[in-house]
N, CA and C of each residue as an Amber inpcrd file, in Angstrom:
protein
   327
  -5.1510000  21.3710000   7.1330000  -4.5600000  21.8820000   5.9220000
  -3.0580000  21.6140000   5.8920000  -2.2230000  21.9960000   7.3460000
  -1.4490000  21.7190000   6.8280000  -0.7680000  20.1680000   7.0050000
  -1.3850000  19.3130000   7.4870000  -1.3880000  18.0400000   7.1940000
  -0.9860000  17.4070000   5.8800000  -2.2610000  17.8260000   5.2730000
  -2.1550000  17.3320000   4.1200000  -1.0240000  17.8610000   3.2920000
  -1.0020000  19.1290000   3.4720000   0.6530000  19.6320000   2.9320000
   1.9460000  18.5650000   3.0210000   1.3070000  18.3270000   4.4980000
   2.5290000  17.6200000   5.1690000   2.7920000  15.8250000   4.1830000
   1.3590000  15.5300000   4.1410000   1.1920000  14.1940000   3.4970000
   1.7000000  14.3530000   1.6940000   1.3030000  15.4440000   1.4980000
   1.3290000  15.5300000  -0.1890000   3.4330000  15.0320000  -0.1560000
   3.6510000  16.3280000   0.4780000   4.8640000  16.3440000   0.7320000
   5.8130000  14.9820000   0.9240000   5.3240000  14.2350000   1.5340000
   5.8470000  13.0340000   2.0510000   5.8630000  11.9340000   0.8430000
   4.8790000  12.3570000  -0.0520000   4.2900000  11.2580000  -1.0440000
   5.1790000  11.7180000  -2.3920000   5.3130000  13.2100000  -2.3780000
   6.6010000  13.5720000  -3.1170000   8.0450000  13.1290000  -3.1280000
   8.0810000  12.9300000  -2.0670000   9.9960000  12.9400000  -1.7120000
  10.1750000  11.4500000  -1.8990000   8.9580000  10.3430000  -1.1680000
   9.0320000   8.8640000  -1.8860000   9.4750000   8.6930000  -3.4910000
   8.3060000   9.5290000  -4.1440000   8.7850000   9.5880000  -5.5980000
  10.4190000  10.1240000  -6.2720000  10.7140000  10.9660000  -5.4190000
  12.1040000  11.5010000  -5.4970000  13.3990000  10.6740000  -5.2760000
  13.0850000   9.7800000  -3.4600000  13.7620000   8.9760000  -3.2330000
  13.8920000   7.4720000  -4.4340000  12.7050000   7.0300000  -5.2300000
  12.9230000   5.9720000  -6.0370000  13.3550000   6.5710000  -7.4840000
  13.5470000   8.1080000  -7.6500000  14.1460000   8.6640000  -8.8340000
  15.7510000   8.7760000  -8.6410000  16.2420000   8.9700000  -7.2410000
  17.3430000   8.9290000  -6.8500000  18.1770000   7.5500000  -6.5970000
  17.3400000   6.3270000  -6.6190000  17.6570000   4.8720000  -6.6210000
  18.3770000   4.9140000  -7.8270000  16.9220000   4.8650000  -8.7300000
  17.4370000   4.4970000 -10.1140000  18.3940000   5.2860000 -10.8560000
  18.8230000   6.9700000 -10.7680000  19.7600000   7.5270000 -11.2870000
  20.9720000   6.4780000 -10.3880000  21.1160000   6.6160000  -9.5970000
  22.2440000   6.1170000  -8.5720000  23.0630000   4.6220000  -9.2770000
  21.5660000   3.5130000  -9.2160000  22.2070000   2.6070000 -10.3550000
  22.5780000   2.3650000 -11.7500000  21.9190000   3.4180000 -12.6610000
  22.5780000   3.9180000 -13.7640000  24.0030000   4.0040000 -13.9040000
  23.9240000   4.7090000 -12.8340000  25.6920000   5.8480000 -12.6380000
  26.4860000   4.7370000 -12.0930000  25.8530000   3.7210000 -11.2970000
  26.7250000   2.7740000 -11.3330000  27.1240000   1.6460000 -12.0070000
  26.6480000   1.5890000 -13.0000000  26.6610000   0.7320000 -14.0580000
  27.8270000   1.0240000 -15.1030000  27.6910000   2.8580000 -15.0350000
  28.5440000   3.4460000 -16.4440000  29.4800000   4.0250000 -15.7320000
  29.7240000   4.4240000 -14.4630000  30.7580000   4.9410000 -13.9100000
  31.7640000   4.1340000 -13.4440000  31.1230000   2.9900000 -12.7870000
  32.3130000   1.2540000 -12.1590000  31.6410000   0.2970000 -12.2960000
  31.4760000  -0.2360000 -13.5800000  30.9820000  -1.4240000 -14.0100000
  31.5390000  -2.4440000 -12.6560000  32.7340000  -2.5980000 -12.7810000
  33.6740000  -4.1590000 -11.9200000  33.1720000  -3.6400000 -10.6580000
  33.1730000  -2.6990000 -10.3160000  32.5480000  -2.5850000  -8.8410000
  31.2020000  -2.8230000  -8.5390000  30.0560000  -2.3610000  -9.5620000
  29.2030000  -3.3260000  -9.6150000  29.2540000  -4.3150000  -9.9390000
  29.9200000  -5.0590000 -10.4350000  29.6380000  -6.5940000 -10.5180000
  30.1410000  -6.8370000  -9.0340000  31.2230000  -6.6040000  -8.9710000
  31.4830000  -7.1940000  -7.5610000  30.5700000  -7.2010000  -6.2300000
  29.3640000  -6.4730000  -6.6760000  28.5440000  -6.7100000  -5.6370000
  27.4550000  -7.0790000  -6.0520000  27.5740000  -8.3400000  -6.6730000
  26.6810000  -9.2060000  -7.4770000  25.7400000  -8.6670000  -8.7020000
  25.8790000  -7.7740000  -9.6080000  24.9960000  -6.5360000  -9.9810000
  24.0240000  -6.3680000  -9.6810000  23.5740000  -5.6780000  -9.1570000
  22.3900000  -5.3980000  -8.5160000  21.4310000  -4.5090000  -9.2530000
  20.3850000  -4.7690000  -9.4810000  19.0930000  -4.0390000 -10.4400000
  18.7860000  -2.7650000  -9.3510000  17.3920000  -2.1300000 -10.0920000
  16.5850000  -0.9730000  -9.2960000  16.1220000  -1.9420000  -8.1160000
  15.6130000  -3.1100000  -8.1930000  14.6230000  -4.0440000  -7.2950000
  15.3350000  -4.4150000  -6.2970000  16.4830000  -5.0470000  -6.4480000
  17.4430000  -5.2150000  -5.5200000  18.0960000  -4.5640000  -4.8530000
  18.1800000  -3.0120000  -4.9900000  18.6520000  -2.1210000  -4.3200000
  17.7600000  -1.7490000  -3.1160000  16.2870000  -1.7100000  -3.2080000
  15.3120000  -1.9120000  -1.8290000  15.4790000  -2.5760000  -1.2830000
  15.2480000  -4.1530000  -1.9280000  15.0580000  -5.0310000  -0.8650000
  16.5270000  -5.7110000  -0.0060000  17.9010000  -4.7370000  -0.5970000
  19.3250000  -5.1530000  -0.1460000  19.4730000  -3.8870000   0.9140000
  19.0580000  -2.6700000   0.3460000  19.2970000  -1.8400000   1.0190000
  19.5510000  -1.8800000   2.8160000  19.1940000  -2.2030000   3.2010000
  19.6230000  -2.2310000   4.8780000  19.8100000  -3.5570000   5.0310000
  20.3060000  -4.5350000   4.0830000  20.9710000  -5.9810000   4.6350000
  22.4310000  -6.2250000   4.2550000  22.4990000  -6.7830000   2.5260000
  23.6830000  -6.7690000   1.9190000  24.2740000  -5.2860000   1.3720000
  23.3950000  -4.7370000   0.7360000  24.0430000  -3.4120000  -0.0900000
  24.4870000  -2.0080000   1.4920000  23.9170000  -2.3180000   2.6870000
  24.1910000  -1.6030000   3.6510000  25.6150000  -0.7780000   3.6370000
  26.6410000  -1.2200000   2.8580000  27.5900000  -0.3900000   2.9070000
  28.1860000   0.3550000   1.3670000  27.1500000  -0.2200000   0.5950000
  27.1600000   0.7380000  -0.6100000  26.7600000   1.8450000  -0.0440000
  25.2560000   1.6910000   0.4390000  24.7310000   3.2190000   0.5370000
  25.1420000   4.0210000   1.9620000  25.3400000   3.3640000   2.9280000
  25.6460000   4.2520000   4.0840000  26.9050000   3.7030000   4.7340000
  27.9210000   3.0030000   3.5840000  29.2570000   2.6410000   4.4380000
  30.1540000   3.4420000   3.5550000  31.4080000   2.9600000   3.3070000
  32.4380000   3.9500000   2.4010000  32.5000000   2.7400000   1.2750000
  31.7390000   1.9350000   0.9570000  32.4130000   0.8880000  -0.3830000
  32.2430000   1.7190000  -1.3250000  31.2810000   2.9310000  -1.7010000
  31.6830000   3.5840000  -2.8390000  32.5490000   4.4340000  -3.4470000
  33.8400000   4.5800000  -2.2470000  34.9690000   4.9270000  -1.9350000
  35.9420000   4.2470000  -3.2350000  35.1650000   2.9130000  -2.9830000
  36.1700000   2.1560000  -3.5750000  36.3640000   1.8480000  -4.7980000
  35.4410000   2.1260000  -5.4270000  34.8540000   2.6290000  -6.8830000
  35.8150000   3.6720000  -8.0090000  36.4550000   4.2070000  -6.6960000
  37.3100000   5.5150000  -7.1420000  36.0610000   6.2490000  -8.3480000
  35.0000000   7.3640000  -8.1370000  34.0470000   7.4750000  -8.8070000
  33.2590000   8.9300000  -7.8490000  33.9420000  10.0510000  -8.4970000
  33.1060000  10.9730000  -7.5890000  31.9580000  10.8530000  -7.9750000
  31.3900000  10.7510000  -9.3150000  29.5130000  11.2480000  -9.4340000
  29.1550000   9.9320000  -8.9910000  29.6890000   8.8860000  -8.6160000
  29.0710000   7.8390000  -8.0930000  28.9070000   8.0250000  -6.2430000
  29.8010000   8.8150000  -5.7070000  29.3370000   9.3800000  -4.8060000
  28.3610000  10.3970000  -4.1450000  28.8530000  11.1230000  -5.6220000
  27.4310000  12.0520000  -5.2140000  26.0990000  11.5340000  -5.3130000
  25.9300000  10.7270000  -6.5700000  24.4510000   9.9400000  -6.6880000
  24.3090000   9.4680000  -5.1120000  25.2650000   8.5700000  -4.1960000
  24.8370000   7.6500000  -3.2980000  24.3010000   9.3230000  -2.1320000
  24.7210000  10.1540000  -2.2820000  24.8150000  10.7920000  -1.2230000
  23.3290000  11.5850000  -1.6060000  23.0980000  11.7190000  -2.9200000
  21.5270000  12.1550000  -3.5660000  20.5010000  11.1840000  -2.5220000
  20.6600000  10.0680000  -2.6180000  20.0910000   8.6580000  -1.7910000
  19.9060000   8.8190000  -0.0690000  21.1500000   9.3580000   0.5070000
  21.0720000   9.8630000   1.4780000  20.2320000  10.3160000   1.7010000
  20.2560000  11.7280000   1.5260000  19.7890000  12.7160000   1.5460000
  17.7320000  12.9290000   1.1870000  17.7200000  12.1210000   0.3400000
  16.0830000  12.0450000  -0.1270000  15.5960000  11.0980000   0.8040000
  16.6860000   9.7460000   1.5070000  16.1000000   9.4530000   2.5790000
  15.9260000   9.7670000   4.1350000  16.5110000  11.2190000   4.0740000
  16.5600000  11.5490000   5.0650000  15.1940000  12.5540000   5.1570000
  14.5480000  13.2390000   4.1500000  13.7810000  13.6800000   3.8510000
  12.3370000  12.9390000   4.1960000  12.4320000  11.5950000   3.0540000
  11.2200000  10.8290000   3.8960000  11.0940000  10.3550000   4.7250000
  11.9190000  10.3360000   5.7000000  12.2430000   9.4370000   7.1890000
  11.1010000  11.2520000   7.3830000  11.9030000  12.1860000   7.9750000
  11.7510000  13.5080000   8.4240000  10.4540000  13.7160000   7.8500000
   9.5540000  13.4460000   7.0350000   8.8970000  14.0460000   6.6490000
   7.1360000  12.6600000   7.0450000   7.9130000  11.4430000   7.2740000
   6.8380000  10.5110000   7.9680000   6.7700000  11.3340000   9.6180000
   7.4200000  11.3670000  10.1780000   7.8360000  11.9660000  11.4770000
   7.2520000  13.0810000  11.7130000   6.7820000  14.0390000  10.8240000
   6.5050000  15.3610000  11.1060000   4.7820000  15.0200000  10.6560000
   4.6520000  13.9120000   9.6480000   3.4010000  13.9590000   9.3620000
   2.1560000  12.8220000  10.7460000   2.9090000  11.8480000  11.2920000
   2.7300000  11.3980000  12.3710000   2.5310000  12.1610000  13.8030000
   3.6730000  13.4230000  13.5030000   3.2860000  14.2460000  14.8310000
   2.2540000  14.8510000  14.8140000   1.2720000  15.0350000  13.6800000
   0.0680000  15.4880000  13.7510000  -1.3920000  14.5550000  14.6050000
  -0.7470000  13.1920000  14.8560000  -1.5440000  12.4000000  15.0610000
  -1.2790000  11.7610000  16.5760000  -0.1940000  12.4370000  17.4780000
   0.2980000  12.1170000  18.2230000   1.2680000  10.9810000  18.6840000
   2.0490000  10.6580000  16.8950000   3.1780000   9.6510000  16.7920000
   2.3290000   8.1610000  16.8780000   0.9140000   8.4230000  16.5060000
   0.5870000   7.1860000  16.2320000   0.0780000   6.6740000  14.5140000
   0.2890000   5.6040000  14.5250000   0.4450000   5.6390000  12.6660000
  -0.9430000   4.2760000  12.7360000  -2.1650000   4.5990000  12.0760000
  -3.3110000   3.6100000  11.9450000  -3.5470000   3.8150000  10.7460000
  -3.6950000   2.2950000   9.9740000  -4.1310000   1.8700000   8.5790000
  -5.3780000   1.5660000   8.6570000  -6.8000000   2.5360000   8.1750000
  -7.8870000   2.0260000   8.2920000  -8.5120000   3.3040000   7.3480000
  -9.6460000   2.6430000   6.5920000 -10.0950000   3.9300000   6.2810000
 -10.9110000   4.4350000   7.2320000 -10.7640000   5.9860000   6.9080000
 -11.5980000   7.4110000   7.9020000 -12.7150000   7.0090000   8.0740000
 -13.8680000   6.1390000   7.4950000 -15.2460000   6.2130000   7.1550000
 -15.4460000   4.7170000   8.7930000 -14.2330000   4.1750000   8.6810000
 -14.6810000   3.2620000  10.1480000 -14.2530000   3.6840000  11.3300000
 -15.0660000   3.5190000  12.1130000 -14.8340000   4.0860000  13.7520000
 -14.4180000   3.2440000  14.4450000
Protein backbone atom coordinates (compact mmCIF):
# COMPACT_ATOMS: atom_id res chain seq x y z
CA UNK A 1 0.00 0.00 0.00
CA UNK A 2 2.31 2.14 0.78
CA UNK A 3 4.32 1.60 -2.27
CA UNK A 4 2.04 2.48 -4.41
CA UNK A 5 1.53 5.73 -2.46
CA UNK A 6 5.04 5.93 -2.91
CA UNK A 7 4.75 5.30 -6.89
CA UNK A 8 1.53 7.48 -7.35
CA UNK A 9 3.61 10.08 -5.64
CA UNK A 10 6.61 9.86 -7.79
CA UNK A 11 4.41 9.96 -11.00
CA UNK A 12 2.99 13.25 -9.52
CA UNK A 13 6.03 15.33 -8.88
CA UNK A 14 7.32 14.16 -12.70
CA UNK A 15 4.17 15.96 -13.78
CA UNK A 16 5.03 18.93 -11.50
CA UNK A 17 8.69 18.87 -12.43
CA UNK A 18 7.63 19.30 -16.46
CA UNK A 19 4.97 22.09 -15.16
CA UNK A 20 7.90 23.79 -13.51
CA UNK A 21 10.13 23.49 -16.91
CA UNK A 22 7.66 25.08 -18.85
CA UNK A 23 6.57 27.99 -16.34
CA UNK A 24 10.46 28.52 -15.94
CA UNK A 25 10.79 29.04 -19.83
CA UNK A 26 7.89 31.28 -20.16
CA UNK A 27 9.38 33.53 -17.44
CA UNK A 28 12.29 33.39 -19.38
CA UNK A 29 11.24 34.54 -22.41
CA UNK A 30 9.19 37.67 -20.79
CA UNK A 31 11.45 38.38 -17.98
CA UNK A 32 15.23 38.39 -20.16
CA UNK A 33 14.47 37.93 -23.57
CA UNK A 34 18.63 38.82 -24.58
CA UNK A 35 19.55 36.43 -22.00
CA UNK A 36 17.64 33.93 -23.55
CA UNK A 37 18.73 34.41 -26.75
CA UNK A 38 22.09 34.36 -25.64
CA UNK A 39 21.77 30.93 -24.83
CA UNK A 40 20.66 30.04 -28.16
CA UNK A 41 16.74 30.21 -27.22
CA UNK A 42 15.95 27.36 -25.99
CA UNK A 43 12.25 25.73 -26.21
CA UNK A 44 10.38 23.34 -23.42
CA UNK A 45 12.27 20.30 -25.54
CA UNK A 46 15.53 21.64 -25.30
CA UNK A 47 15.57 22.37 -21.84
CA UNK A 48 15.58 18.27 -21.09
CA UNK A 49 17.61 17.21 -23.43
CA UNK A 50 20.35 20.43 -22.51
CA UNK A 51 19.63 20.16 -19.08
CA UNK A 52 22.77 18.38 -17.64
CA UNK A 53 25.03 19.24 -20.81
CA UNK A 54 24.81 22.86 -22.28
CA UNK A 55 21.96 24.58 -20.18
CA UNK A 56 23.90 22.95 -16.88
CA UNK A 57 24.52 26.35 -15.59
CA UNK A 58 21.23 27.94 -16.26
CA UNK A 59 19.67 25.56 -13.97
CA UNK A 60 22.22 24.60 -11.31
CA UNK A 61 25.06 27.29 -11.97
CA UNK A 62 24.58 31.19 -11.21
CA UNK A 63 23.99 32.29 -15.16
CA UNK A 64 20.58 33.24 -14.02
CA UNK A 65 22.27 35.70 -11.89
CA UNK A 66 22.98 37.27 -14.87
CA UNK A 67 19.70 37.93 -16.16
CA UNK A 68 19.41 40.46 -13.34
CA UNK A 69 15.63 38.78 -12.91
CA UNK A 70 14.40 37.73 -9.45
CA UNK A 71 11.12 35.68 -10.63
CA UNK A 72 13.46 34.24 -13.09
CA UNK A 73 15.25 32.92 -10.21
CA UNK A 74 12.74 31.81 -8.37
CA UNK A 75 11.15 29.82 -11.37
CA UNK A 76 14.87 28.13 -11.79
CA UNK A 77 14.90 27.37 -8.10
CA UNK A 78 10.90 25.96 -8.51
CA UNK A 79 13.09 23.44 -11.01
CA UNK A 80 15.39 22.70 -8.32
CA UNK A 81 13.45 21.89 -6.00
CA UNK A 82 10.68 19.55 -7.95
CA UNK A 83 13.86 17.87 -9.00
CA UNK A 84 14.91 17.19 -5.97
CA UNK A 85 11.63 15.71 -5.10
CA UNK A 86 11.70 13.20 -8.01
CA UNK A 87 15.25 12.20 -7.57
CA UNK A 88 13.99 11.58 -3.53
CA UNK A 89 11.01 10.15 -4.33
CA UNK A 90 12.57 7.34 -7.17
CA UNK A 91 14.94 6.51 -4.15
CA UNK A 92 12.41 5.95 -1.56
CA UNK A 93 10.23 4.08 -4.09
CA UNK A 94 13.27 1.66 -5.09
CA UNK A 95 14.00 1.16 -1.39
CA UNK A 96 11.00 -0.87 -1.32
CA UNK A 97 12.58 -3.25 -3.70
CA UNK A 98 15.94 -3.37 -2.22
CA UNK A 99 17.51 -0.46 -4.55
CA UNK A 100 16.95 -2.62 -7.40
CA UNK A 101 15.01 -1.05 -10.38
CA UNK A 102 13.54 -4.08 -13.11
CA UNK A 103 11.50 -3.20 -16.29
CA UNK A 104 9.31 -6.21 -16.90
CA UNK A 105 5.85 -6.83 -16.50
CA UNK A 106 4.63 -8.56 -12.96
CA UNK A 107 2.80 -11.39 -14.95
CA UNK A 108 6.63 -12.80 -16.10
CA UNK A 109 8.78 -14.72 -13.78
Amino acid sequence: MFQTLVICLFILSILAFIKSVSVFIETWKTEAPMHWREWNEPEFIDLYRQMFTYLWPVIFGKACEAANSDLLVKKRNDIRFSLIIVVLLFVAGTAFNDFSFEVSPRWVN
